[in-house]
HTML snippet that shows the backbone in 3Dmol.js (N, CA, C, O; Angstrom):
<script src="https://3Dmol.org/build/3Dmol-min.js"></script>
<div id="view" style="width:600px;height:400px;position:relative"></div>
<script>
const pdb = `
ATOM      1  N   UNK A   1      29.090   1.397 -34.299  1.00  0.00           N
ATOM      2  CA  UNK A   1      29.491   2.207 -33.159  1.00  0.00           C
ATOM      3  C   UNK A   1      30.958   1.934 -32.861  1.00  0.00           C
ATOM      4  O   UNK A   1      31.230   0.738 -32.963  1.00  0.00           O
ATOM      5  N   UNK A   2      32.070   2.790 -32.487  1.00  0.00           N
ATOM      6  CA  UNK A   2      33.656   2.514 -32.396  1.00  0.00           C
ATOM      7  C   UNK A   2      33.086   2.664 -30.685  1.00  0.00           C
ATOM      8  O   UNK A   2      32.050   2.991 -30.105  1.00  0.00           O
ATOM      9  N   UNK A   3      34.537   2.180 -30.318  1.00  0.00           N
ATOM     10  CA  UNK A   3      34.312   1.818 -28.982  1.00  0.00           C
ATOM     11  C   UNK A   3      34.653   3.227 -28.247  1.00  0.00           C
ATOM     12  O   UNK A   3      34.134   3.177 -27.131  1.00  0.00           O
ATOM     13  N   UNK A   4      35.040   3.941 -28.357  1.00  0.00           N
ATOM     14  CA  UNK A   4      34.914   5.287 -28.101  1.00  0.00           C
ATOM     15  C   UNK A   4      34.220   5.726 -27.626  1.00  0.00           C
ATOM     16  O   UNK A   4      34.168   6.094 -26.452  1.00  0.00           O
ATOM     17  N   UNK A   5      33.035   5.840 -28.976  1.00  0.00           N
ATOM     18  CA  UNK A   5      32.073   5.935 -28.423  1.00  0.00           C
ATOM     19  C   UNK A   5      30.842   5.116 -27.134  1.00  0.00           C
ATOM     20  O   UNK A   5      29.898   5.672 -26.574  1.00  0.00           O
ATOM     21  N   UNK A   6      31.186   4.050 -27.025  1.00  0.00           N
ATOM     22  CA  UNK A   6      30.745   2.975 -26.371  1.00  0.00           C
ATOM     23  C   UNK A   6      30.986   3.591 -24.781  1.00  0.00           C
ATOM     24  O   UNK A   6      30.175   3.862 -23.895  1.00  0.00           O
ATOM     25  N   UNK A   7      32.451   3.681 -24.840  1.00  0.00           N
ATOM     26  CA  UNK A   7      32.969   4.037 -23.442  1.00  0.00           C
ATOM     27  C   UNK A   7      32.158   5.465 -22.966  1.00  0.00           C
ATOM     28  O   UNK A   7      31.861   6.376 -23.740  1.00  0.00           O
ATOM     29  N   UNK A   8      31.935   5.440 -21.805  1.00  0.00           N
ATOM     30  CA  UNK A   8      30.616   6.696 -21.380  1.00  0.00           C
ATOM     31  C   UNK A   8      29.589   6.709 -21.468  1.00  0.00           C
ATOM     32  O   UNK A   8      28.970   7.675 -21.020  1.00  0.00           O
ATOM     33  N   UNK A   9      28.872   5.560 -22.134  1.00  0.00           N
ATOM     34  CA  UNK A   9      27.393   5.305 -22.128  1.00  0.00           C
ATOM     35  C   UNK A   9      26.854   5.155 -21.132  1.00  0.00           C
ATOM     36  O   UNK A   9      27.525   4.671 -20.220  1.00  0.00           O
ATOM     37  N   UNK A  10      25.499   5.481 -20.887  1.00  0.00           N
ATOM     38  CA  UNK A  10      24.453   5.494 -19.616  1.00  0.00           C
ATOM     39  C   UNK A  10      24.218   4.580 -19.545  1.00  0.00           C
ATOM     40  O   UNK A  10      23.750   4.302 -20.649  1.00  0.00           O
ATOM     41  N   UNK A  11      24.176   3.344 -18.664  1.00  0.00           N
ATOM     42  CA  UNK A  11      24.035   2.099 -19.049  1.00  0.00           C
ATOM     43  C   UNK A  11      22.220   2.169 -17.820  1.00  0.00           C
ATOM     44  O   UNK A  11      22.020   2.761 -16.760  1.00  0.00           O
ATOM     45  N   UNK A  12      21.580   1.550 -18.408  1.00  0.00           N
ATOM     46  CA  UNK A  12      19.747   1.212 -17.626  1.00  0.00           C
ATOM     47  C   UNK A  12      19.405  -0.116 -17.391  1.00  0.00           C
ATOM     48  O   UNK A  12      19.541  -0.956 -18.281  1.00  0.00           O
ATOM     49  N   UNK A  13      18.798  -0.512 -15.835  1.00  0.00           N
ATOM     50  CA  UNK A  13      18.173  -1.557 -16.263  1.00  0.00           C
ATOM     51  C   UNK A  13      17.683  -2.101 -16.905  1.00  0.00           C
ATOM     52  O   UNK A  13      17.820  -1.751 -18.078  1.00  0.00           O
ATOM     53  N   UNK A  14      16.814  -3.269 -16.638  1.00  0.00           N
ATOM     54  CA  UNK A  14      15.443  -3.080 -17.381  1.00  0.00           C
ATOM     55  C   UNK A  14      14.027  -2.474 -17.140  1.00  0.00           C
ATOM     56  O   UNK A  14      13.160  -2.148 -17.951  1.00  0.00           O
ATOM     57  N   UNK A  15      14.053  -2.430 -15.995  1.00  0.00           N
ATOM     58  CA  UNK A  15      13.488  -0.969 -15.544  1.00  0.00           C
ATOM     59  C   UNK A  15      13.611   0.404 -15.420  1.00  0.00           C
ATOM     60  O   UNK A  15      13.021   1.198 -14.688  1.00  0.00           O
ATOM     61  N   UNK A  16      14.772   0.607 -16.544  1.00  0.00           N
ATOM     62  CA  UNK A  16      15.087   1.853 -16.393  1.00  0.00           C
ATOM     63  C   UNK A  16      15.736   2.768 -15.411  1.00  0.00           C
ATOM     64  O   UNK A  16      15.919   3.968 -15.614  1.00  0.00           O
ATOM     65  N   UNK A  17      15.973   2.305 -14.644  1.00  0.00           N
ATOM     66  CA  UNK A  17      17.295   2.478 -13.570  1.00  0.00           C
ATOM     67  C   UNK A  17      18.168   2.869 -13.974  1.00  0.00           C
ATOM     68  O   UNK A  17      18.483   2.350 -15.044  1.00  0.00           O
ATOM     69  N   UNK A  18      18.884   3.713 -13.572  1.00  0.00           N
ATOM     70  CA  UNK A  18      20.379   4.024 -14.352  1.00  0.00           C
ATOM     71  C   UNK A  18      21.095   4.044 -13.372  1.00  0.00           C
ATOM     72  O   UNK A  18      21.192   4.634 -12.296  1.00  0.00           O
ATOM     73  N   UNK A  19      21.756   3.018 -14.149  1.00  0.00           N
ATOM     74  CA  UNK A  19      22.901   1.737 -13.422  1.00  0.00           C
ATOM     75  C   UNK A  19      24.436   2.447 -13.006  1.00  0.00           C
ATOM     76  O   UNK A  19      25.105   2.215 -11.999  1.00  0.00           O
ATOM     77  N   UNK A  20      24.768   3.467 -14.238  1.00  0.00           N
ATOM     78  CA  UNK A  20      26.279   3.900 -14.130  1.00  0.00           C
ATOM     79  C   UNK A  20      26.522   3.958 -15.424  1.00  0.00           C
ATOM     80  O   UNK A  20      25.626   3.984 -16.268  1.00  0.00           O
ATOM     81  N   UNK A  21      27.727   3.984 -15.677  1.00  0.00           N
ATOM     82  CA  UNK A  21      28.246   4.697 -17.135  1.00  0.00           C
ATOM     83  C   UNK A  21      29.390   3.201 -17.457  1.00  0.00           C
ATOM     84  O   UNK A  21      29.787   2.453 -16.563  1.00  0.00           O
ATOM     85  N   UNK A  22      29.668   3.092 -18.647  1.00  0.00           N
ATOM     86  CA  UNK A  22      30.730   2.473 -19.434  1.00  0.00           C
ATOM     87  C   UNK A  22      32.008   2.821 -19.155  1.00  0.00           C
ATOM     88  O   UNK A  22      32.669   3.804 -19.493  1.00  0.00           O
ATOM     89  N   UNK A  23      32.285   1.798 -18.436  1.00  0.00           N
ATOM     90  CA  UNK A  23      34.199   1.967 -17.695  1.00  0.00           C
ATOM     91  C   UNK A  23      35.068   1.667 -18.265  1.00  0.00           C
ATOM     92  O   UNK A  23      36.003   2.405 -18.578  1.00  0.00           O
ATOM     93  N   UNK A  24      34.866  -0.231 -18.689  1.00  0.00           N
ATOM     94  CA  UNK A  24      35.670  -0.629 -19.610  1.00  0.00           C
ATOM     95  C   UNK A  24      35.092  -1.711 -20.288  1.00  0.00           C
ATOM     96  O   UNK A  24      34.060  -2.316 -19.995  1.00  0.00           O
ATOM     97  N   UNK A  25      36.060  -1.939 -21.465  1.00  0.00           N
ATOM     98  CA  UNK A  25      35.093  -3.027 -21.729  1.00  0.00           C
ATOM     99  C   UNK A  25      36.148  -4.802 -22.396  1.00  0.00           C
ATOM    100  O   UNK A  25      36.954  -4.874 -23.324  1.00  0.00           O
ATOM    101  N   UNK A  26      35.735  -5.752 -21.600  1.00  0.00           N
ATOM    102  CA  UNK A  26      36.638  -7.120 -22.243  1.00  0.00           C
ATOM    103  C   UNK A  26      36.175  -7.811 -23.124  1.00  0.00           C
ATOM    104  O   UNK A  26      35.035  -8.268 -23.202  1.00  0.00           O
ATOM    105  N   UNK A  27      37.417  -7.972 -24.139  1.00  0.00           N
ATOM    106  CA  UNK A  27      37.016  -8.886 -25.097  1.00  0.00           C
ATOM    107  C   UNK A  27      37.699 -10.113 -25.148  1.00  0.00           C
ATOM    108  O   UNK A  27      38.626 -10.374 -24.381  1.00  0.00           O
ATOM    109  N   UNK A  28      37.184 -11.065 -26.227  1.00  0.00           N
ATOM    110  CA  UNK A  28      37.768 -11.930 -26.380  1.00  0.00           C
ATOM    111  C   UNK A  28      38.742 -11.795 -27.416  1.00  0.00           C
ATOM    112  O   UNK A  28      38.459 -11.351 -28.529  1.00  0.00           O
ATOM    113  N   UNK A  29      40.320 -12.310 -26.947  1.00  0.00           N
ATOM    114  CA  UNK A  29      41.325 -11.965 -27.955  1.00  0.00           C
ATOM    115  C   UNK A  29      41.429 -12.631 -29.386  1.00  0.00           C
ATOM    116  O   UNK A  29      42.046 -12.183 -30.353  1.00  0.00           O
ATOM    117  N   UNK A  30      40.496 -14.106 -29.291  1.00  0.00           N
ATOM    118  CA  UNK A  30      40.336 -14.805 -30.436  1.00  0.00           C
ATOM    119  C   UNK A  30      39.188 -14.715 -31.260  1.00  0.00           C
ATOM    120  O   UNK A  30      39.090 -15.359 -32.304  1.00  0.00           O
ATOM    121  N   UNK A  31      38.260 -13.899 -30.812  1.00  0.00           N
ATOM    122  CA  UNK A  31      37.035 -13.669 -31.489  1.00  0.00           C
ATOM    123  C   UNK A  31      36.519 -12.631 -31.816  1.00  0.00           C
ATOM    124  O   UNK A  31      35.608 -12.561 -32.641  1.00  0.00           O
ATOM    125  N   UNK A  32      37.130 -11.461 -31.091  1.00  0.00           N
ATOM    126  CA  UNK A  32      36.508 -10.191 -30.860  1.00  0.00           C
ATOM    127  C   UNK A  32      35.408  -9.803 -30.480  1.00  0.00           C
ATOM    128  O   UNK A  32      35.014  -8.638 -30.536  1.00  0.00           O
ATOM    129  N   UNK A  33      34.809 -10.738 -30.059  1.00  0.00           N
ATOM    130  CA  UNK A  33      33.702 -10.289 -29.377  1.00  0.00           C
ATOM    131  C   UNK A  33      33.369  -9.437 -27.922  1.00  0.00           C
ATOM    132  O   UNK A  33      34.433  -8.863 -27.688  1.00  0.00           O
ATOM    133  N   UNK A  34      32.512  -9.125 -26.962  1.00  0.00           N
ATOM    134  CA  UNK A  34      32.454  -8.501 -26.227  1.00  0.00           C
ATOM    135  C   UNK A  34      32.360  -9.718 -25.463  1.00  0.00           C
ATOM    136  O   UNK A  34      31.593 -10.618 -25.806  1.00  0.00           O
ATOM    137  N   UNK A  35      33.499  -9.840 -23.888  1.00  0.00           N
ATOM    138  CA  UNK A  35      32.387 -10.547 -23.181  1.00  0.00           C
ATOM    139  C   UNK A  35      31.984 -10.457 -21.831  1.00  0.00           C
ATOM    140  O   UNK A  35      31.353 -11.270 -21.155  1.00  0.00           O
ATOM    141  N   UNK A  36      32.464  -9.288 -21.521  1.00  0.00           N
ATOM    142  CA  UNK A  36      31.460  -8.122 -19.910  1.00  0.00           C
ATOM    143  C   UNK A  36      32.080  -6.521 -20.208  1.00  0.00           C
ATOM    144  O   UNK A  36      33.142  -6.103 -20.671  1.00  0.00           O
ATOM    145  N   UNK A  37      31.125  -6.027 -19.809  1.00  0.00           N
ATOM    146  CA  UNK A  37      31.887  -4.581 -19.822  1.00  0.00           C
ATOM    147  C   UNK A  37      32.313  -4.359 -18.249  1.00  0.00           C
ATOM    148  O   UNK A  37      32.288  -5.401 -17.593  1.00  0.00           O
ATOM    149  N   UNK A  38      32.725  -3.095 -17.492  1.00  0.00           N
ATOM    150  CA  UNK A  38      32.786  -2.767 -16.515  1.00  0.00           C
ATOM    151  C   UNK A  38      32.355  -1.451 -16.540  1.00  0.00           C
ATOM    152  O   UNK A  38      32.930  -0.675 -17.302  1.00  0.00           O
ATOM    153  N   UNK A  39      30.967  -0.857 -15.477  1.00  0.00           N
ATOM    154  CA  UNK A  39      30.202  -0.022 -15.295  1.00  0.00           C
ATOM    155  C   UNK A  39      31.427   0.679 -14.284  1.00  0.00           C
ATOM    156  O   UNK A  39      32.428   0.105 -13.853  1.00  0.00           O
ATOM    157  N   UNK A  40      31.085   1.843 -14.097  1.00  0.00           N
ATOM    158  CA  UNK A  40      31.631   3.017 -12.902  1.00  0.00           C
ATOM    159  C   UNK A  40      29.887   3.555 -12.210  1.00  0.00           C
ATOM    160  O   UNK A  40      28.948   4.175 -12.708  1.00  0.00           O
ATOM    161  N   UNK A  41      30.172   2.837 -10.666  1.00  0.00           N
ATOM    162  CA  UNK A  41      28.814   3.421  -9.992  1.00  0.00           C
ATOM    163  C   UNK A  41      29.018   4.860  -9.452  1.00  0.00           C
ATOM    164  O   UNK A  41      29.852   4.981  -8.554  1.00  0.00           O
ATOM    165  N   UNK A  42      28.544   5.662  -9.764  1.00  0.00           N
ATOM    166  CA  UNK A  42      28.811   7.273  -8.649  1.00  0.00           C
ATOM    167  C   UNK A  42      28.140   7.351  -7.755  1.00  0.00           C
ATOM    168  O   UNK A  42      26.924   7.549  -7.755  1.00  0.00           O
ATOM    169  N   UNK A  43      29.117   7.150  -6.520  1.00  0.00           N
ATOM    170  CA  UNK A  43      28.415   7.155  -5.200  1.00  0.00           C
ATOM    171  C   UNK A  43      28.230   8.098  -5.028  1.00  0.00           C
ATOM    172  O   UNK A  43      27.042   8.313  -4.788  1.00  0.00           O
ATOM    173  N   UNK A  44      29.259   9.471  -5.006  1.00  0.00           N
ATOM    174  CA  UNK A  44      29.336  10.639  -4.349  1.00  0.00           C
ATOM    175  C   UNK A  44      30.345  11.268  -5.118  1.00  0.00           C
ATOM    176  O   UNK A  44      30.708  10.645  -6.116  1.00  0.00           O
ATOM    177  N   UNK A  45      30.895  12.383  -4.880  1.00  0.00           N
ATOM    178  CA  UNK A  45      31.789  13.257  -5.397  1.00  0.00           C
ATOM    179  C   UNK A  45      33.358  12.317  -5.580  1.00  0.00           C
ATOM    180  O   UNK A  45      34.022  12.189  -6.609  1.00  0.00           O
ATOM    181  N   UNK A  46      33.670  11.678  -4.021  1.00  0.00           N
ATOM    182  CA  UNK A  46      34.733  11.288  -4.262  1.00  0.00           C
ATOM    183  C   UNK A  46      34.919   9.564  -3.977  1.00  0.00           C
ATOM    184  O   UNK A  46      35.709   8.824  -3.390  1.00  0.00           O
ATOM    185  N   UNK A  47      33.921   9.475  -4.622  1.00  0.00           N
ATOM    186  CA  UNK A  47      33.874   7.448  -4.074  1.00  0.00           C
ATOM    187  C   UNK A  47      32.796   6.985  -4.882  1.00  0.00           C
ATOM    188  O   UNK A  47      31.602   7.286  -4.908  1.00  0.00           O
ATOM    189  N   UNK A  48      33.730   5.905  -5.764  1.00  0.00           N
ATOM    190  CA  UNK A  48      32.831   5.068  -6.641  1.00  0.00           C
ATOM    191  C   UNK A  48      33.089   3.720  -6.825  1.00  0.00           C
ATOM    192  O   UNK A  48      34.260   3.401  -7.033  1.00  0.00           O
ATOM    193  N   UNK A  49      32.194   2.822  -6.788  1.00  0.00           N
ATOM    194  CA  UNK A  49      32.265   1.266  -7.150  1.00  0.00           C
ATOM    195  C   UNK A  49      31.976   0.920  -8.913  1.00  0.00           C
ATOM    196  O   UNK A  49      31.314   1.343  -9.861  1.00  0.00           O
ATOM    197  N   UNK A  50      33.046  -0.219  -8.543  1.00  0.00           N
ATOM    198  CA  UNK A  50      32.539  -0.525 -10.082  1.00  0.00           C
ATOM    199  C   UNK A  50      31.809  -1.839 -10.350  1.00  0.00           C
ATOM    200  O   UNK A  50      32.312  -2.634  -9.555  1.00  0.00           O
ATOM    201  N   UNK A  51      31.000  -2.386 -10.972  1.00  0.00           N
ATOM    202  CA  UNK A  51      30.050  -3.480 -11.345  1.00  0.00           C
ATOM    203  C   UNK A  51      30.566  -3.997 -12.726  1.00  0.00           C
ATOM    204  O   UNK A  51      30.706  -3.187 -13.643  1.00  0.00           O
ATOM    205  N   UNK A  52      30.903  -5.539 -12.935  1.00  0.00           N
ATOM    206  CA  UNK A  52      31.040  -6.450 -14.064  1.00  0.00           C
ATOM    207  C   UNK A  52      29.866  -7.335 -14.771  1.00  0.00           C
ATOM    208  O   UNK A  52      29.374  -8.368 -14.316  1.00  0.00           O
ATOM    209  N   UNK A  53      29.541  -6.683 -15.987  1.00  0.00           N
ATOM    210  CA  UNK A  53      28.149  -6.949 -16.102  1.00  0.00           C
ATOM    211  C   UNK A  53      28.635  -7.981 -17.309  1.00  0.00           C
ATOM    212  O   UNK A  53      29.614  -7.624 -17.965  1.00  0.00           O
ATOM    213  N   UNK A  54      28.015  -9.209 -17.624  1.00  0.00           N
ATOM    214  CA  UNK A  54      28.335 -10.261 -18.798  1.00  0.00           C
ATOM    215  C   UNK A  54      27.282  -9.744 -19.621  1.00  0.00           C
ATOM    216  O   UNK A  54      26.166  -9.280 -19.390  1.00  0.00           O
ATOM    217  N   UNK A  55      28.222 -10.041 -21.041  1.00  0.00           N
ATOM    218  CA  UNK A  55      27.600  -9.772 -22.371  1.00  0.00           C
ATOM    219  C   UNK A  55      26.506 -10.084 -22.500  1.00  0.00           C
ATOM    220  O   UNK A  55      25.821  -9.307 -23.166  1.00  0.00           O
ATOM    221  N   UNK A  56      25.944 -11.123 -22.038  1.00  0.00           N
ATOM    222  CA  UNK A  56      24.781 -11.791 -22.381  1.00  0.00           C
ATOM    223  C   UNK A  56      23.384 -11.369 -21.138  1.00  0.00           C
ATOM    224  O   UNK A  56      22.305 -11.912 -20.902  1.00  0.00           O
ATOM    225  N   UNK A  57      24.026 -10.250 -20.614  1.00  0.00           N
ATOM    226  CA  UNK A  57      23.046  -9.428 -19.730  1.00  0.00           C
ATOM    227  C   UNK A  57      22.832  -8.305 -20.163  1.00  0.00           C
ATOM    228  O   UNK A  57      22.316  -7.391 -19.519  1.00  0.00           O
ATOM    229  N   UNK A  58      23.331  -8.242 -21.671  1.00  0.00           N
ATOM    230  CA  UNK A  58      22.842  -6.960 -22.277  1.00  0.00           C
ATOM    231  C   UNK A  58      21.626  -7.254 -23.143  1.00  0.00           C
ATOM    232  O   UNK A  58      21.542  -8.290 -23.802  1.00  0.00           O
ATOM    233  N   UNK A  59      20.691  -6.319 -23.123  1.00  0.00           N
ATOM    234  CA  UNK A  59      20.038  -6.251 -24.297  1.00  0.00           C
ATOM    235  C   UNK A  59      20.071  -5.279 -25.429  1.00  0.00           C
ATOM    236  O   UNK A  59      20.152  -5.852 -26.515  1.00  0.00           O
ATOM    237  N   UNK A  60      20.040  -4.252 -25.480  1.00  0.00           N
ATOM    238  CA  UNK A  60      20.546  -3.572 -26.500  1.00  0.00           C
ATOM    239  C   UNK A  60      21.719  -2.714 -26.277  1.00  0.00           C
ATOM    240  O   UNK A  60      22.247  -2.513 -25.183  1.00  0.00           O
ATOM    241  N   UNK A  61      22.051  -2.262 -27.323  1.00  0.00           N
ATOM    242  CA  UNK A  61      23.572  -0.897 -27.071  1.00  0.00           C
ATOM    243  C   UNK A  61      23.012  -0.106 -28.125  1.00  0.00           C
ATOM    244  O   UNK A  61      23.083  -0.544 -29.273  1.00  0.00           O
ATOM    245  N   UNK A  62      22.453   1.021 -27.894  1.00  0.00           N
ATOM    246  CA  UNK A  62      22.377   2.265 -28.900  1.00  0.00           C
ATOM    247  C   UNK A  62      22.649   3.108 -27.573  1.00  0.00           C
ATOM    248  O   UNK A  62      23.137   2.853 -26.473  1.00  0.00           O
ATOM    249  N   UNK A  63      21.955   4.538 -28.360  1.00  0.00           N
ATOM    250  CA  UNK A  63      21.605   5.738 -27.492  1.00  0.00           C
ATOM    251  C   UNK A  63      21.994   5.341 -25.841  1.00  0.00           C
ATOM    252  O   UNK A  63      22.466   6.349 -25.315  1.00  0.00           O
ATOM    253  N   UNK A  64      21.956   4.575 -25.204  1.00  0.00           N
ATOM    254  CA  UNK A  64      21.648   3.733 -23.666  1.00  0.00           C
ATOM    255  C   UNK A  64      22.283   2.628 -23.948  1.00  0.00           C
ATOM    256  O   UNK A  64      22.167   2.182 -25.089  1.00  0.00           O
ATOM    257  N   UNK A  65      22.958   2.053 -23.144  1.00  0.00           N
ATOM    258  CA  UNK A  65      23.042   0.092 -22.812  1.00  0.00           C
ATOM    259  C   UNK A  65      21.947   0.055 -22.071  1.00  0.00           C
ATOM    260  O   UNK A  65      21.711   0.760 -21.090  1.00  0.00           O
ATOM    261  N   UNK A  66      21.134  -0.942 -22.635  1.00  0.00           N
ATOM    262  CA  UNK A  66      20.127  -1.691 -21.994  1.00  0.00           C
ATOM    263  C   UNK A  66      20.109  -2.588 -21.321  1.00  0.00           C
ATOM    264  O   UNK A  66      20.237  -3.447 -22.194  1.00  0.00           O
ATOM    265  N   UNK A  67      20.035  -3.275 -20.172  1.00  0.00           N
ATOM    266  CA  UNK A  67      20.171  -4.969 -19.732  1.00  0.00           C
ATOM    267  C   UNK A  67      19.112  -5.165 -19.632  1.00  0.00           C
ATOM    268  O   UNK A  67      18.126  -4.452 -19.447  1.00  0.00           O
ATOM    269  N   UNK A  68      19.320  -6.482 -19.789  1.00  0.00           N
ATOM    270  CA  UNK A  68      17.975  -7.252 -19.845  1.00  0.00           C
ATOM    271  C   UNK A  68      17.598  -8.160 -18.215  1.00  0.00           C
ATOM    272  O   UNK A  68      16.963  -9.193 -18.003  1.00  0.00           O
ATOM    273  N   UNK A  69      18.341  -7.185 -17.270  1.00  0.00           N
ATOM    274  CA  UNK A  69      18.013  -7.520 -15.412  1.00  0.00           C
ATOM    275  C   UNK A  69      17.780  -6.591 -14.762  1.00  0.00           C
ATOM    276  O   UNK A  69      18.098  -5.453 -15.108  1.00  0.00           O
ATOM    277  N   UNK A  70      17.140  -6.885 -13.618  1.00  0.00           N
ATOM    278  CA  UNK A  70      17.502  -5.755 -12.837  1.00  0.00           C
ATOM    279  C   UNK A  70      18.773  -5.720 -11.866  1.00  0.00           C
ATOM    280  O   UNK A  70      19.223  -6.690 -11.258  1.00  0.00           O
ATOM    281  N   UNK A  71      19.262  -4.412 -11.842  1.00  0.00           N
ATOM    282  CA  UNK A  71      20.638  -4.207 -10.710  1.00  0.00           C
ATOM    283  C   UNK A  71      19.665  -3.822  -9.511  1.00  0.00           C
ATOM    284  O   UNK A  71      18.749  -3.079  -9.864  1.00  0.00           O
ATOM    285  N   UNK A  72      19.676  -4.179  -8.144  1.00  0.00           N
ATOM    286  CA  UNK A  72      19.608  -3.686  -6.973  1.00  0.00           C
ATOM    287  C   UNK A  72      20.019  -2.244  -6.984  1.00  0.00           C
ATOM    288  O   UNK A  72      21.063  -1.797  -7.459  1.00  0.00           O
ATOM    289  N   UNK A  73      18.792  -1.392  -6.232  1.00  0.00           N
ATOM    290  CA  UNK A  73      19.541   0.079  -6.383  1.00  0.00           C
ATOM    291  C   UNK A  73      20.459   0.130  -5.083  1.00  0.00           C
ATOM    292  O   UNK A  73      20.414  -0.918  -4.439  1.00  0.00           O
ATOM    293  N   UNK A  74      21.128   0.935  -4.657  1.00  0.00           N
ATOM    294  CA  UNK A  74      21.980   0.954  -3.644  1.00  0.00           C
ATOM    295  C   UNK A  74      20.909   1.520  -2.654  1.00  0.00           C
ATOM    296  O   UNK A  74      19.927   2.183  -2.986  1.00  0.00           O
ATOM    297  N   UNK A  75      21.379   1.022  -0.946  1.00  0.00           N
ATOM    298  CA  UNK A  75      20.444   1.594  -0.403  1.00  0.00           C
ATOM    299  C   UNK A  75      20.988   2.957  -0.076  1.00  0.00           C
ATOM    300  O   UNK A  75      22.148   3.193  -0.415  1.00  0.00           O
ATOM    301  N   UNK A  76      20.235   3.955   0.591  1.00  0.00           N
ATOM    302  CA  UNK A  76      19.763   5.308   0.216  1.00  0.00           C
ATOM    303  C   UNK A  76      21.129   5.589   1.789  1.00  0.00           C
ATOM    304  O   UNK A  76      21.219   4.904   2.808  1.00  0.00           O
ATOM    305  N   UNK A  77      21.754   6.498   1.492  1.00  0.00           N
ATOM    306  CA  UNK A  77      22.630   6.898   2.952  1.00  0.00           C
ATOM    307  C   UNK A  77      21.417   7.311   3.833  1.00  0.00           C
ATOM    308  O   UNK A  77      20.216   7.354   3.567  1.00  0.00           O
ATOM    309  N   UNK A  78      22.151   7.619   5.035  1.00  0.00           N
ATOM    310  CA  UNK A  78      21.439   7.531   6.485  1.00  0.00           C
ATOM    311  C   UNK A  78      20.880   9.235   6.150  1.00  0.00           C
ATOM    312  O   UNK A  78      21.702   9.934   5.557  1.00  0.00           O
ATOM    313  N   UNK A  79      19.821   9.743   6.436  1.00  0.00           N
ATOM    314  CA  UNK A  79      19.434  11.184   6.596  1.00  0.00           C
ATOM    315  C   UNK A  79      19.243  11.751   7.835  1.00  0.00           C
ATOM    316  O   UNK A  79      18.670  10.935   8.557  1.00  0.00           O
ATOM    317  N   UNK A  80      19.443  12.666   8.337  1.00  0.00           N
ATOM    318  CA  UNK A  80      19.114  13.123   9.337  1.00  0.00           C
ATOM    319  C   UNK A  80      18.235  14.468   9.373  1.00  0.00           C
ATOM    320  O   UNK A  80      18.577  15.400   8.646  1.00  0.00           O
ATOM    321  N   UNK A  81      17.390  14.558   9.996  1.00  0.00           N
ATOM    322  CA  UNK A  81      16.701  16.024   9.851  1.00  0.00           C
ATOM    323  C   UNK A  81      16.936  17.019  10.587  1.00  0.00           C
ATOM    324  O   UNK A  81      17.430  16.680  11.662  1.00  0.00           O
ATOM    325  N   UNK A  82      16.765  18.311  10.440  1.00  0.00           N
ATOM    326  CA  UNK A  82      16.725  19.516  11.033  1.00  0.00           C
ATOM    327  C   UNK A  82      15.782  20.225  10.636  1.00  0.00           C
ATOM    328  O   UNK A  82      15.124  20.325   9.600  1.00  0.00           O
ATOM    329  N   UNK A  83      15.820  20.784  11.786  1.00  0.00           N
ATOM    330  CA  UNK A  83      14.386  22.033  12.157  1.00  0.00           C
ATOM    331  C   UNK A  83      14.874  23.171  12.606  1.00  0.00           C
ATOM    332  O   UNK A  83      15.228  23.269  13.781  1.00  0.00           O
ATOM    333  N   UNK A  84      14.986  24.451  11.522  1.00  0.00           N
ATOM    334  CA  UNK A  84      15.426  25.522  11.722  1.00  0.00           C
ATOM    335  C   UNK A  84      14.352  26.853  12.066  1.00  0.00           C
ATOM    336  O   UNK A  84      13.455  27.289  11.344  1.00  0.00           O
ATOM    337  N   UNK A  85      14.702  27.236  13.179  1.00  0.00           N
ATOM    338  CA  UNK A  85      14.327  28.223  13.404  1.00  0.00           C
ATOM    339  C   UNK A  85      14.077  29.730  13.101  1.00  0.00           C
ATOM    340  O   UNK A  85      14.997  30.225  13.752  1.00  0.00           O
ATOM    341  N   UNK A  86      13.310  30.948  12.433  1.00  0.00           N
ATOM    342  CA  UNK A  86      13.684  31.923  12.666  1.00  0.00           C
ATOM    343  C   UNK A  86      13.268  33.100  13.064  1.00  0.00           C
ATOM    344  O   UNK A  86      12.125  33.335  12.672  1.00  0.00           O
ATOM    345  N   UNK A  87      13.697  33.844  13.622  1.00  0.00           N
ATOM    346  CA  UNK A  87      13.537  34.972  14.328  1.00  0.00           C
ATOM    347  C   UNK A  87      12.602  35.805  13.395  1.00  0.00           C
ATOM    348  O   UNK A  87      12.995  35.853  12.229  1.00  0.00           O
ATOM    349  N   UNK A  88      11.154  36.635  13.744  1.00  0.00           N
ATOM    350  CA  UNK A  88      10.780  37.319  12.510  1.00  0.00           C
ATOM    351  C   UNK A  88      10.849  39.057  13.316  1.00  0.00           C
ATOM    352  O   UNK A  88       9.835  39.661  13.666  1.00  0.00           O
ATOM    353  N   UNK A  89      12.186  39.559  13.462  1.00  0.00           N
ATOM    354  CA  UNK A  89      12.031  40.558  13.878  1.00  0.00           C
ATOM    355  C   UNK A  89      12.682  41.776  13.178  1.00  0.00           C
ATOM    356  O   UNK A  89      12.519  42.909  13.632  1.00  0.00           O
TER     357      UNK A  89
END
`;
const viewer = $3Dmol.createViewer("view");
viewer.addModel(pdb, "pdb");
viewer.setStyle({}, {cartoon: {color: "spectrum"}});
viewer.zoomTo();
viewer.render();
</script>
């Protein structure tokens, strides 16, 4: 896999959660190895957090990054309800 492709992956818990996508990713300059990526969370249209996940909290990388934890889902924004009325005339 080139890292290209890497970057934009759906990344899942281990419950299958989907965590966020492939932001960036650090290596080590003497080894080349991987050793955290950085996820992009989508909060909303115009506001997003990002999460630093260590190499060794991955479990697989194909099709999906897999981890082998669970992420906390975010809690849910505030809702408010409405009750609309209408006229049947």
């Amino acid at each position: 896999m080139k890292i290209r492709d890497f970057l934009g992956s759906t990344v899942l818990d281990k419950k299958a959660y989907e965590v966020g996508k492939v932001d960036n990713v650090d290596f080590n300059a003497e080894t080349g190895q991987i050793e955290k990526i950085t996820l992009t969370l989508q909060k909303n249209l115009f506001s997003k957090d990002e999460l630093e996940i260590e190499f060794d909290d991955i479990a697989t990388i194909g099709a999906y990054v897999i981890l082998n934890k669970e992420i906390p889902k975010p809690q849910d924004e505030e809702t408010v309800e409405a009750t609309i009325e209408v006229d049947d005339e």
